[in-house]
C-alpha positions in Angstrom: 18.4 12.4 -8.4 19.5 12.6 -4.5 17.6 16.0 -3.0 17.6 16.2 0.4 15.6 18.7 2.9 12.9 19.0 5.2 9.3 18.6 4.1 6.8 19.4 7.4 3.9 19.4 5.3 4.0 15.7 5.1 4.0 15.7 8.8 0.9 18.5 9.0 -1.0 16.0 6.0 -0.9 12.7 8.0 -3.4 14.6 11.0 -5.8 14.8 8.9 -6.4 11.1 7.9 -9.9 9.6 7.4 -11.0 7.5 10.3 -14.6 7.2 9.5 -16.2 5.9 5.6 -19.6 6.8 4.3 -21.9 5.3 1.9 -23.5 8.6 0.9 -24.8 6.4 -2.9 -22.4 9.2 -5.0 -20.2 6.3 -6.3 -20.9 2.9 -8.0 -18.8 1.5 -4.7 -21.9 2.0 -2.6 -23.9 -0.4 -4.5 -26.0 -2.8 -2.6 -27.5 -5.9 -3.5 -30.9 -7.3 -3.1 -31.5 -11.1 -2.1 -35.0 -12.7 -1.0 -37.1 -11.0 -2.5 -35.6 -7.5 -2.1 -34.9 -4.8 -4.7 -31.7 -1.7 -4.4 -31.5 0.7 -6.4 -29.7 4.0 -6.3 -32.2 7.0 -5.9 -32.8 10.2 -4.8 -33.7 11.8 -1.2 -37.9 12.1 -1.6 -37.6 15.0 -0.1 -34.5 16.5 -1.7 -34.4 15.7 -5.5 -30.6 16.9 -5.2 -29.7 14.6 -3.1 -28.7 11.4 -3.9 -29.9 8.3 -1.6 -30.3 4.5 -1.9 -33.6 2.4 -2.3 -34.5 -0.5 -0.9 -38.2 -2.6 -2.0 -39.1 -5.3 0.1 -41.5 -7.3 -1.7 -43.3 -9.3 1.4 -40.4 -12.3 1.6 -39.6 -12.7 5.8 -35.9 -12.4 5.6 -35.5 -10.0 2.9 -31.9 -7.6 2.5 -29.5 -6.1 0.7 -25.7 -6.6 1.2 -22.6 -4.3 0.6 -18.8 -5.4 0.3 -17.7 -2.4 2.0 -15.1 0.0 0.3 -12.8 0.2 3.2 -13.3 -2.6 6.3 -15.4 -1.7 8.9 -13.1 -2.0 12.1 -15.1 -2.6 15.7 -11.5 -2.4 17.7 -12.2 1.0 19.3 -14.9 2.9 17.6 -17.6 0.6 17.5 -21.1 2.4 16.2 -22.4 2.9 12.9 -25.4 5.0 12.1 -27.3 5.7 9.1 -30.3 7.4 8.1 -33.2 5.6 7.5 -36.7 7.5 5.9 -40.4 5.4 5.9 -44.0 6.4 5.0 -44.5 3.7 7.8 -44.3 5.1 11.6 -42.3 1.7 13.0 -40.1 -0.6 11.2 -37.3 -2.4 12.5 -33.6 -2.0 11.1 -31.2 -5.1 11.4 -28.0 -4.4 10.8 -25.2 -7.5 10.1 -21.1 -7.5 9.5 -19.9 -10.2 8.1 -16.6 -11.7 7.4 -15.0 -14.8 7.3 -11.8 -14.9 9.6 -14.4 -13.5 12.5 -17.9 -14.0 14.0 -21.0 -12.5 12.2 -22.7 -9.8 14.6 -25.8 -7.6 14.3 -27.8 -4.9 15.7 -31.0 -4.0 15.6 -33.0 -0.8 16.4 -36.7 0.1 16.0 -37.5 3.5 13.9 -41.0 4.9 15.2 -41.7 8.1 13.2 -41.7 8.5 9.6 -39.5 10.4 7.3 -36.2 10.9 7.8 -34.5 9.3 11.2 -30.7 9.4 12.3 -30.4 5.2 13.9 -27.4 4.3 15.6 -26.2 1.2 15.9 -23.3 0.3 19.3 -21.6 -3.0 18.5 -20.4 -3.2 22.0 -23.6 -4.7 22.6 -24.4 -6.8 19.7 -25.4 -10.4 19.6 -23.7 -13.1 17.4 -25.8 -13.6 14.7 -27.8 -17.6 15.1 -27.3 -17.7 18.5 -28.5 -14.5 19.6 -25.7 -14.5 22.6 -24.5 -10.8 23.1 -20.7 -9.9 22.8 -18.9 -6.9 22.4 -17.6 -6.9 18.7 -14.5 -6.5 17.8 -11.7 -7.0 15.0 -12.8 -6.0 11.2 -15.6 -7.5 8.4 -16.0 -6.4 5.1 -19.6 -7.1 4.7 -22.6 -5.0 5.9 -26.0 -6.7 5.3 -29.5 -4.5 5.8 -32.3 -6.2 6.8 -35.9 -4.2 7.1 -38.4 -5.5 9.1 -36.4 -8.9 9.2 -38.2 -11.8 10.4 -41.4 -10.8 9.5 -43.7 -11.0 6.3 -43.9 -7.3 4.7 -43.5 -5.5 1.7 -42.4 -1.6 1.7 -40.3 1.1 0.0 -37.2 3.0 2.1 -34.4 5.0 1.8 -31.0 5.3 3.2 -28.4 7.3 3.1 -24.9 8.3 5.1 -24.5 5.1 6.3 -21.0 6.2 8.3 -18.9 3.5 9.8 -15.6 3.3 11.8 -12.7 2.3 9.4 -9.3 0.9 9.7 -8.1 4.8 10.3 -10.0 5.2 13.0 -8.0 3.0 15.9 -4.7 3.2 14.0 -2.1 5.6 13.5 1.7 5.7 12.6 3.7 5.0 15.2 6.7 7.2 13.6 6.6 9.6 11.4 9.8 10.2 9.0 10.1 14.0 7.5 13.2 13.9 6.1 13.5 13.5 2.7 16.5 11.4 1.9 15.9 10.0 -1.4 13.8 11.1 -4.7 13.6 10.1 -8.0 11.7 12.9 -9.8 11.9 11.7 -13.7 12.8 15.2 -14.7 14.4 14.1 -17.8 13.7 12.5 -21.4 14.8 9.4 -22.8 15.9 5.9 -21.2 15.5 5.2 -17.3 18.8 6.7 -15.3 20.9 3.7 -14.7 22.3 5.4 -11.7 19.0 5.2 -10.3 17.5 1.7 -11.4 18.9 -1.6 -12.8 16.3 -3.1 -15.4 15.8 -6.8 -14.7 15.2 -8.8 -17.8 16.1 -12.7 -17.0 13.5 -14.4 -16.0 14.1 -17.3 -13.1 12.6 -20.0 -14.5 12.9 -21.7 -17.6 9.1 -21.2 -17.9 9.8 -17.5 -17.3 8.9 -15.4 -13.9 6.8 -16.6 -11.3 2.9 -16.6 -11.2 2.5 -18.0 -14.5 2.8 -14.5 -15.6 3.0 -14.1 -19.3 5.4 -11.3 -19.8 9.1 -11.2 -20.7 10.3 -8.0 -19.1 13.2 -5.7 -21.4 15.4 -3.5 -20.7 13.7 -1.5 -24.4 12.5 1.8 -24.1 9.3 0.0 -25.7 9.0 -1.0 -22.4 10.5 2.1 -20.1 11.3 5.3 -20.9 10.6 9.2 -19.0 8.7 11.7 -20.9 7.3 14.9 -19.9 8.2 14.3 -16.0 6.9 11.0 -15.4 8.4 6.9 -15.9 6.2 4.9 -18.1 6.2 1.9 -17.6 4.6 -0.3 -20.8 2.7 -3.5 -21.1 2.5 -4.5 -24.8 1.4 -7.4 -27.0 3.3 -8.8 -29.1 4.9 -11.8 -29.4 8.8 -11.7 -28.0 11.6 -14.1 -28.0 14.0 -14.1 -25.2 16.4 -17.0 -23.1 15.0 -19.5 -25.1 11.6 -18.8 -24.4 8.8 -17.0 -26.6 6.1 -15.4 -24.6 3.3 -13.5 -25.9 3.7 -10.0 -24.0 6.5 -7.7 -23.1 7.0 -4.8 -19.8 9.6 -3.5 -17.8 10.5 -4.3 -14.4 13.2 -2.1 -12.2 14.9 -2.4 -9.4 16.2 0.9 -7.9 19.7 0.9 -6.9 18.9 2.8 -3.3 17.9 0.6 -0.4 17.0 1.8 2.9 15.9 0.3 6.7 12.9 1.9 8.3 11.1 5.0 7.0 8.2 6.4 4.8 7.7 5.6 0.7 5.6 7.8 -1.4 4.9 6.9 -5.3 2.7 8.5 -7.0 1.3 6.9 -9.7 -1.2 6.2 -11.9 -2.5 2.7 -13.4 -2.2 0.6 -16.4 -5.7 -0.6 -17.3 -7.5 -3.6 -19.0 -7.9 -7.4 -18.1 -4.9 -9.0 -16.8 -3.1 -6.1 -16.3 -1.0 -6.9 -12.9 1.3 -3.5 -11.9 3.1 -3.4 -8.6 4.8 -0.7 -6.4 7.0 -3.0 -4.0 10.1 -3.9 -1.8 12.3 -6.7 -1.4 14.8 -7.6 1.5 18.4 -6.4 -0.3 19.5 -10.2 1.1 17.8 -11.9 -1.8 20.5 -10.3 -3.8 20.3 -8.5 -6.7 22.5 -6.8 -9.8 24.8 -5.4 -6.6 24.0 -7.4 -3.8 25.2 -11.2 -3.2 22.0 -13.5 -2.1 22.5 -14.9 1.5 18.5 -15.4 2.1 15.7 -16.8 -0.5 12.1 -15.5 -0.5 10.4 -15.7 1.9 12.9 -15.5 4.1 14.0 -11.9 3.0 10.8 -10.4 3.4 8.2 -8.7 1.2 6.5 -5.3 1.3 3.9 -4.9 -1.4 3.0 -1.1 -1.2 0.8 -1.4 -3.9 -0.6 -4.2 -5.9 -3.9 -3.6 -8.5 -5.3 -6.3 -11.1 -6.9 -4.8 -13.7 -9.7 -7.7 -13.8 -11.1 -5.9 -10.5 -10.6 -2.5 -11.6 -10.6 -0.3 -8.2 -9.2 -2.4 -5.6 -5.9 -1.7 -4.0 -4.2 -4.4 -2.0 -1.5 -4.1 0.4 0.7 -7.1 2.0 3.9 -8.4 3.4 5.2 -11.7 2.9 7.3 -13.5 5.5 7.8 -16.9 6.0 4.9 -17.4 8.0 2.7 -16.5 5.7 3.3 -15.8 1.8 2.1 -16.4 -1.6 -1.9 -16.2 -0.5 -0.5 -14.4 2.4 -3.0 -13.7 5.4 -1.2 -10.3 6.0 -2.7 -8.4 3.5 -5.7 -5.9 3.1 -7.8 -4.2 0.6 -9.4 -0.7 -0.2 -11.5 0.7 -2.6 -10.1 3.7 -4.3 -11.8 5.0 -7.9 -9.8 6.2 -11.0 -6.8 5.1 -10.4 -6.2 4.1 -14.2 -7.3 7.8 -14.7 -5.9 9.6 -12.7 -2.6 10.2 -10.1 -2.6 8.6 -6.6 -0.2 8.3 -3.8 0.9 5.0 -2.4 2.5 4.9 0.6 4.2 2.5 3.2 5.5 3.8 6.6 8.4 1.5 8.0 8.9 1.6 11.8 10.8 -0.6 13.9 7.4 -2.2 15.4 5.5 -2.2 12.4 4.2 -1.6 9.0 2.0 0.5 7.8 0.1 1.5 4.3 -1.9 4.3 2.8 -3.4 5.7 -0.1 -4.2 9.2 -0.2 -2.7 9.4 3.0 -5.2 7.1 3.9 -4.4 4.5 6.6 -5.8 0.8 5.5 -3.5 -1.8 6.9 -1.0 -2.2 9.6 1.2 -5.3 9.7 2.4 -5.9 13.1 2.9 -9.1 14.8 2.6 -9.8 18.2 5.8 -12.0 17.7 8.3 -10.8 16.5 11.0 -13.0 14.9 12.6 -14.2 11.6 9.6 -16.1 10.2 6.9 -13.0 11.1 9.4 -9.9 10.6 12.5 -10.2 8.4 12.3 -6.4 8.4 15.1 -5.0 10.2 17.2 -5.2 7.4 17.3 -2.9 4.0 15.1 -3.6 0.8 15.0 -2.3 -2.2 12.4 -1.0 -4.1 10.8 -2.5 -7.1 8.4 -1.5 -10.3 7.0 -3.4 -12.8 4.1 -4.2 -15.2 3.1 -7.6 -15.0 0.8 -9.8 -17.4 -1.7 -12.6 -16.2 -0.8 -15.0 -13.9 -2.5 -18.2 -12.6 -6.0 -16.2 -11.8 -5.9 -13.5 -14.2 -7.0 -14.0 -17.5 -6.0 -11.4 -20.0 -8.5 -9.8 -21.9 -7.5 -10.7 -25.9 -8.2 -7.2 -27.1 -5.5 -6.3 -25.0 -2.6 -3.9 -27.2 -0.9 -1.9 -24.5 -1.1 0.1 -21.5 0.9 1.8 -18.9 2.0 2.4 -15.3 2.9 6.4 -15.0 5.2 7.1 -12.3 5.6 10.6 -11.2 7.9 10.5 -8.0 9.5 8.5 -5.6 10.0 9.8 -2.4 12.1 8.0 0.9 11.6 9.7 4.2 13.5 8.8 7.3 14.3 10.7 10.2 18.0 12.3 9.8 17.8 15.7 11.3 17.3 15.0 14.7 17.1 18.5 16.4 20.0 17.1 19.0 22.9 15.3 18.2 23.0 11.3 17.7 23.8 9.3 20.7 27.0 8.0 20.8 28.4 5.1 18.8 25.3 6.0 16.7 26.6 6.6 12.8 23.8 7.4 10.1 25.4 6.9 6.7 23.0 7.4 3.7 22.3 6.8 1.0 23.7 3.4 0.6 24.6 2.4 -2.5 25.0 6.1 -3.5 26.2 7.8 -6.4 28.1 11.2 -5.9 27.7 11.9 -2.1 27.4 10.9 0.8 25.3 11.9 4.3 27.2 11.1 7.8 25.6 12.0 10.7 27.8 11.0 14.2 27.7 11.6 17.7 31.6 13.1 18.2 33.9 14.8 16.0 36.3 12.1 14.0 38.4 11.3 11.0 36.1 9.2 8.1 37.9 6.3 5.8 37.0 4.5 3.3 39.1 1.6 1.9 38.7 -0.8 -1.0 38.3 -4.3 -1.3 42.4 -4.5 -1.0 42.4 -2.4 2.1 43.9 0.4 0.4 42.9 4.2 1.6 41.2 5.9 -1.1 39.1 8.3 0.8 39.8 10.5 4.0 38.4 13.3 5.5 38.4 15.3 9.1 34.6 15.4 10.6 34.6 18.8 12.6 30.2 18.6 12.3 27.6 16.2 13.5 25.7 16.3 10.4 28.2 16.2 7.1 27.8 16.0 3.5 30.2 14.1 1.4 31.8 14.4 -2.1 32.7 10.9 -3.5 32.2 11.5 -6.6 36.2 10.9 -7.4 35.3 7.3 -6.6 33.9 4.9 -8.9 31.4 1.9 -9.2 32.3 -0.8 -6.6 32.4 -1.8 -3.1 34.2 -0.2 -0.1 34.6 -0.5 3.2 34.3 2.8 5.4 35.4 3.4 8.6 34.8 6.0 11.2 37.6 6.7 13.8 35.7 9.3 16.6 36.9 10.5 19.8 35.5 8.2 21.7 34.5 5.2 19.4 35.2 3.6 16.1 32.3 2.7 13.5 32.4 0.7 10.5 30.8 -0.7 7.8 30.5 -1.5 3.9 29.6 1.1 1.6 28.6 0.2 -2.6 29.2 3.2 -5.3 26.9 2.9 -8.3 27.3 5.7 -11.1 
C-alpha cells in the first residue's frame, strides 16, 4: 500500500534523541565484572533501600577492578566527561577510571574522593593520560570498555557503591544531516493471508549449490509456513524441519523478501519485533538495485553494489543490535559497523531506522542515534550509495559462527510497518531541469514533481506512446493503473527542458 502525506511528528521526535547513557544498575546490561581479587554485585543505595546501586569488594589485591562492556560506546569526540557517584565509609580513596578498545588507545582518569558518603566525581578526558605510559593526551574517538579501579595501585580491601555512572554516547556529537518528512512509501500489513506480491517478491533459489551464503542452514519458501499477515503484522517464520529443495535437503525453512519499491536517499523505519533462540539470524536490510533482482538486470556484484544492514540481531547474543554497510573496502567482517544494547526486543516492538543522506549514513533504534557511516573519501569502493536499493527481510538460520540451539522448533520476525521518507514537498518549486518521479517500480500511480509546466510520456520498450498527459502543476499525481507489468520509458517535454528516464510497472 502507497499512502502518501506529511508526518512532522517524525521531525519533532528526532530533537529529542539520547546523547548521554547511564548505568543507573536497573538492567542486567549494567553488570560489571570483578578481576584481581575484586567482587560486583548489584545492590541497593545504603542509604536509600529503594534505590538500586552497584557494589564493588576489594579484597586487599593492588590492582583490583571491575570492567563493563558498555551498552552503547562511550564517544570522547566532543563531549568528553563522565561522572559517577561514588559513596565510602572511608574519607579518601582514589577512583581510576579506564576506556578501553581495541581500534584506539587505552586512556584513564583519576580523581581523589575526600569525604564519605555519597560524592558526585567527574572525570575530563581532555586531560587524560594513556594508560602505561602515563603521557597525557586529549581523548578522543569511541571505546566500548569502562574499567573501575578503587584505590588502584595500592594494597587495600574495602566495600563501595556506585551508581549513575553517565557517559557521552554516540548521540551526543552526531546528528542527521537531513531530515526526510515525507512519507512516500508504506507497507502497513493491513490484510490477512499471503504477502502482497505487488509489494514484495519472495526469493527462494539459493545461489549456491550448497545453498545461500554464510553457511546458513535455511532453505527460504515462498509457503505461508514461512510468510504470511495476520492481525496487522508480516510474520516472518523460522521452522525446523527437514526440507528438500534444488537438489539440496537442508534441515530448516524461512522466508526471505525483497520489496519491489527501491528508493535513493531518505529515511527507513521498521518496526519490528524479534525471533528468538540460538542461531536465530533475522535481518532488516538494503541492497544496491544494480545486483539485480526478480525486475532488475545485474550490472554490479556484491560488494560493489553496496550494502545497508539497518538491522542485524543473532539470537546467540540475545540484546545486541548491529548496524553496518558493506562496500568494497570493507565487507564481510566489515569495519563499518556498530553495536548497541537494546533489551526485549524478542518481546516486544522496536523501531529500526536508517537515514540516507547524500554525505552519509546514519542508524537508530528508538530514534536512537548509534552509528554514522561516512567516509572521508568518497568514491566507488567506500560509497556505492548514490544509486537506489531495495529493501530486504528475512529469517536466517546459523551460519559459520552461530550454532543453533537443537531444541530449536520455530520462531518468528513480526513486522508491523515499513515506512520510506524522503523530502518531496519542498515548500517552493524544484529547480529547473529537476524531475522527482516516485515511486519507482510503482503499481497504480505515479508522483511527478517538476520545475515548469509540460507534457509527460511514457513509451514502451517498442517506442510506442501508451501514456500522455498535460502537467499544468508542479507537484502531480498520476493514474497508471491502465498500464500493466513491464518496463517503460517516460519522458518529460517542459517549457524550458526535456527529462527522461525508465520507469518498471509491477502489479
Amino acid at each position: 500500500m502507497i499512502i502518501r502525506f506529511l508526518l512532522l511528528f517524525v521531525l519533532l521526535s528526532l530533537t529529542s534523541l539520547a546523547q548521554q547513557t547511564t548505568l543507573d544498575f536497573t538492567s542486567v546490561h549494567h553488570e560489571f565484572y570483578g578481576f584481581g581479587g575484586t567482587v560486583f554485585s548489584f545492590d541497593v543505595d545504603p542509604t536509600n533501600a529503594t534505590n538500586p546501586a552497584g557494589r564493588l569488594v576489594n579484597t586487599g589485591g593492588v590492582w583490583e577492578g571491575a570492567y563493563i562492556d558498555v551498552p552503547s560506546k562511550v564517544l570522547l569526540d566532543i563531549d568528553k566527561i563522565i561522572t559517577l557517584e561514588f559513596y565510602s565509609n572511608t574519607p579518601s580513596n582514589t577512583v581510576l577510571v579506564k576506556l578501553e578498545d581495541n581500534n584506539n588507545t587505552d586512556v584513564e582518569v583519576t580523581e581523589t574522593v575526600n569525604g564519605t558518603g555519597w560524592n558526585t566525581v567527574s572525570f575530563d578526558f581532555s586531560q587524560a593520560r594513556i594508560s602505561g605510559t602515563g603521557t597525557t593526551i586529549n581523548a578522543s574517538g569511541s571505546y566500548y570498555k569502562l574499567v573501575i579501579f578503587v584505590n588502584g595501585g595500592v594494597s587495600s580491601s574495602g566495600s563501595y557503591f556506585f551508581d549513575n555512572i553517565t557517559y557521552p554516547n554516540y548521540a551526543s556529537a552526531h546528528s542527521l544531516d537531513v531530515i526526510y518528512d515525507d512519507l512516500v512509501y508504506a507497507e502497513e500489513f493491513n490484510y490477512t493471508g499471503a504477502v502482497d506480491t505487488n509489494e514484495w517478491f519472495s526469493e527462494v533459489v539459493p545461489p549456491n549449490s550448497w545453498g545461500w551464503h554464510n553457511g546458513e542452514s535455511q532453505h527460504y519458501t515462498n509457503r505461508l509456513d514461512n510468510a504470511y499477515v495476520s492481525n496487522g503484522t508480516l510474520k516472518i517464520v523460522a521452522k525446523s524441519e527437514t526440507y528438500t529443495a534444488y537438489g539440496l535437503t537442508l534441515d530448516y525453512t524461512s522466508a526471505r523478501l525483497n520489496s519491489n519499491f527501491n528508493f535513493t536517499y531518505g529515511r527507513i523505519d521498521v518496526r519490528a519485533k524479534l525471533p528468538q533462540g540460538d542461531g536465530t539470524w533475522p535481518a532488516i536490510w538494503m541492497l544496491g538495485t544494480s545486483i539485480g533482482n526478480h525486475w532488475h538486470p545485474s550490472t554490479l556484484p556484491w560488494p560493489d553494489c553496496g550494502e545497508i544492514d539497518i538491522m542485524e540481531h543473532w539470537g546467540n547474543y540475545p540484546d545486541v543490535i548491529h548496524g553496518s554497510t558493506h562496500t568494497l573496502s570493507s565487507h564481510g567482517a566489515t569495519i563499518n559497523t556498530n553495536t548497541i544494547i537494546a533489551e526485549t526486543v524478542s518481546d516486544s516492538f522496536h523501531v529500526y531506522s536508517m537515514n540516507w543522506s547524500p554525505n552519509e549514513i546514519s542508524f537508530l533504534i528508538d530514534d536512537e542515534l548509534y552509528y554514522t557511516y561516512n567516509p572521508p573519501i568518497k568514491n566507488a569502493a567506500t560509497w556505492p550509495f548514490d544509486d537506489p536499493q531495495f529493501i530486504i527481510l528475512n529469517v536466517a538460520m546459523g551460519g559459520t559462527f552461530w550454532p543453533i540451539d537443537p531444541n530449536f522448533v520455530e520462531s518468528e520476525m513480526e513486522v508491523d510497518y515499513v515506512r520510506v521518507y524522503q523530502n518531496i514537498t519542498a515548500t517552493s518549486k524544484p529547480d529547473k531541469n529537476d524531475i522527482q518521479l516516485f515511486p519507482n517500480p510503482a503499481r497504480d500511480f505515479i508522483s511527478l514533481n517538476t520545475a515548469e509546466k509540460g507534457r509527460f510520456f511514457i513509451y514502451n520498450t517498442l517506442g510506442k506512446i501508451v501514456y500522455i498527459i498535460d502537467i499544468q502543476s508542479y507537484k502531480s499525481n498520476i493514474d497508471i493503473s491502465p498500464l500493466s507489468n513491464g518496463l517503460y520509458i517516460w519522458r518529460y517535454e517542459g517549457d524550458r527542458s526535456i527529462s527522461s528516464g525508465e520507469l518498471i510497472i509491477l502489479k
